[in-house]
N, C-alpha and C positions, 0 to 999 in steps of 0.2 A: 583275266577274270577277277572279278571282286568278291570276296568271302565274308561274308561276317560270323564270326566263331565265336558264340557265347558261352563259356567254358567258365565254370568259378576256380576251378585249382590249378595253381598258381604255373607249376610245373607242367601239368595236360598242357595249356593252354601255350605256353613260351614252346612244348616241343611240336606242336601243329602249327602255329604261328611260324616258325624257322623256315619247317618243310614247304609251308606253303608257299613266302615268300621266295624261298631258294628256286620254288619252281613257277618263278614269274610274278605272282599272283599276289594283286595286295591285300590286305586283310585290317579288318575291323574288329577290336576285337569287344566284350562287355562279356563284366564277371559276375554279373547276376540279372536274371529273368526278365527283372523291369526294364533295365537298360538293353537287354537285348530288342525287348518289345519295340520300344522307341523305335530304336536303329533300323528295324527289320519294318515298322511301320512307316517310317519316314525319311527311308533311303533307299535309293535302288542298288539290288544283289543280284548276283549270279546264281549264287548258292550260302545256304545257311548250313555252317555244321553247329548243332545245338545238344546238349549235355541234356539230359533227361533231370538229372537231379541236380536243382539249382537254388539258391536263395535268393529269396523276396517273390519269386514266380516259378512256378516248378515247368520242366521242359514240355511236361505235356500239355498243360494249361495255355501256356506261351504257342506253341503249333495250334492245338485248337482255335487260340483264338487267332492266327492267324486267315488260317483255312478261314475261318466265318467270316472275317471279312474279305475273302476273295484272290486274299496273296497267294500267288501260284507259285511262288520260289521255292526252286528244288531244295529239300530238306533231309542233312544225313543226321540222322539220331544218335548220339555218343549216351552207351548207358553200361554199367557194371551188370546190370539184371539181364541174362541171358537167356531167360528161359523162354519156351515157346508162347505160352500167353503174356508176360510181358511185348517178348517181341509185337506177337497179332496185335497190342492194344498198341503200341505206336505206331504201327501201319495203318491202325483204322483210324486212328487220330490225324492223319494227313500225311507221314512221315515216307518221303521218299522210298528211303531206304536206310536200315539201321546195322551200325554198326557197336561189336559187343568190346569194353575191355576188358584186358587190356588188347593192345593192335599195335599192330607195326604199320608205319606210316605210307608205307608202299600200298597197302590196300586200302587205306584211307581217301588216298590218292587216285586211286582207279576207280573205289565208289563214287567218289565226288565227281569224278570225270563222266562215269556211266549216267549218274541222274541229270546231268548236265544238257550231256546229246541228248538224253529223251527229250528231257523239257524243250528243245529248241526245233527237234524233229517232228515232236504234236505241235508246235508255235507254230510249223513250216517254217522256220528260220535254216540258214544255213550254217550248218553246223559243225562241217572237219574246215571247208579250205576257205581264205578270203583271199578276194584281187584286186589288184588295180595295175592296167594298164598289163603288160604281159609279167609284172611281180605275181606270186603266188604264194601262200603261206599257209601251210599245213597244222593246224592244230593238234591232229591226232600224231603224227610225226615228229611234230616239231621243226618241221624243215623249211625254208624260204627256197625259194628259185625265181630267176629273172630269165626269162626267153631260156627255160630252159635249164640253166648254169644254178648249180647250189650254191645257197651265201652261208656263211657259217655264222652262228649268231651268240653272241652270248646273251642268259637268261635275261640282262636287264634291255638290252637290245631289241630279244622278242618280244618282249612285252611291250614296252615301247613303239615298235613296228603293227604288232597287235590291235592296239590303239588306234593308230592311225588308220590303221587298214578297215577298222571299225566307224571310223568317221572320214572315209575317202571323198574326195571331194568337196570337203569343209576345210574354215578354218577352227584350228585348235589351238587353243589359248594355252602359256604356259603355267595358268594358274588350275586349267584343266589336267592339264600334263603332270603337275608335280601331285593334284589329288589320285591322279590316276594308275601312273607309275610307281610314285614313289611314294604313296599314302602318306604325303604333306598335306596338312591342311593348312597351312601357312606360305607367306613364301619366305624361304630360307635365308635370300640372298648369297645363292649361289650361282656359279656358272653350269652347273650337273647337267642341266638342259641342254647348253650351249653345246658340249663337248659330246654326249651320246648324239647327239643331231646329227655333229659333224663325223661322227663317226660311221653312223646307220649310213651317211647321204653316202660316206666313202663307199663302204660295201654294197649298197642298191643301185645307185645312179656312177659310179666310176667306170671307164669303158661301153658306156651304154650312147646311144647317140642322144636319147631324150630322158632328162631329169625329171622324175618323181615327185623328190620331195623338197617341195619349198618353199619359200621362208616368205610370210608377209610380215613386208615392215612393217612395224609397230601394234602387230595384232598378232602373231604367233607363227603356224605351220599348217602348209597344205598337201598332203597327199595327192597326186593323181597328175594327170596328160595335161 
């Protein structure tokens, strides 16, 4: 999942940014209103967690103008004003759903996951499992299985796998892969790609009669049969 967390202090922002990355998910981040607008108008999200009180564009201004032009990206609202009519006015203002600080990052985490599935359930998207071929990957779980057999995964793995399993049947560029996984917008010049490939291919395709996932030369990686 891709996040963009427009959060101005300094500290908020590095202890959402952690959690989120620890838990797969890459993240964009912008420390004030305007730059979040940009981002949020000129990049595709999953989800936006957005600060209410922000400099150069305040959070509410920023979701309204969203909503007016049409962006449906689910929206968790970070704001210290916890009362009930502040709440009602970021809900009327487009706001997902709002969360008050301060917060412990575990609920932050299950909100953003809650407004998540809705937005993909009203899309008719689907929303806990993705496949290819008899692979299986649970999002609400977090589990992989192949015909069956659980794979164990680590965080940068699932993600990874995630990915692909989102564009099965394609190829994926590793200039796609390092934006995607690794929130490179560069490339590194590393092997990082190289080495989780061959790792994922060990744990999906090892013992299996038919390979998954594989390699076009000189263009990237394909998922599927």
């Amino acid at each position: 999942m891709r996040v963009l967390l427009v959060e101005d202090d300094a500290h908020t922002a590095a202890f959402i940014a952690k959690g989120l990355r620890e838990d797969g998910h890459a993240v964009d981040h912008a420390a004030d209103g305007k730059q979040g607008l940009f981002l949020a108008s000129t990049e595709p999200f999953d989800a936006v967690v957005l600060d209410r009180m922000l400099p150069g564009l305040d959070g509410l201004t920023l979701l309204r103008t969203l909503r007016g032009a049409g962006n449906a990206t689910p929206i968790l609202l970070l704001t210290a004003l916890g009362d009930t009519d502040h709440r009602v006015e970021g809900l009327r203002a487009g706001a997902d759903d709002y969360l008050v600080k301060p917060f412990a990052y575990a609920e932050l985490s299950a909100r953003l996951d809650g407004i998540v599935r809705r937005n993909r359930r009203e899309d008719g998207r689907e929303s806990t499992r993705l496949h290819a071929g008899d692979l299986e990957l649970d999002l609400l779980s977090r589990e992989a299985r192949r015909d069956g057999r659980r794979i164990e995964l680590q965080p940068r793995e699932f993600r990874l796998l995630q990915y692909l399993l989102r564009h099965a049947g394609q190829v994926v560029t590793r200039t796609m892969l390092l934006e995607a996984v690794w929130d490179y917008h560069f490339d590194p010049q590393t092997n990082v790609i190289d080495v989780h490939i061959s790792r994922l291919r060990q744990k999906i395709d090892h013992g299996f009669a038919k390979p998954l996932l594989h390699t076009v030369r000189g263009a990237g990686y394909r998922l599927g049969e």
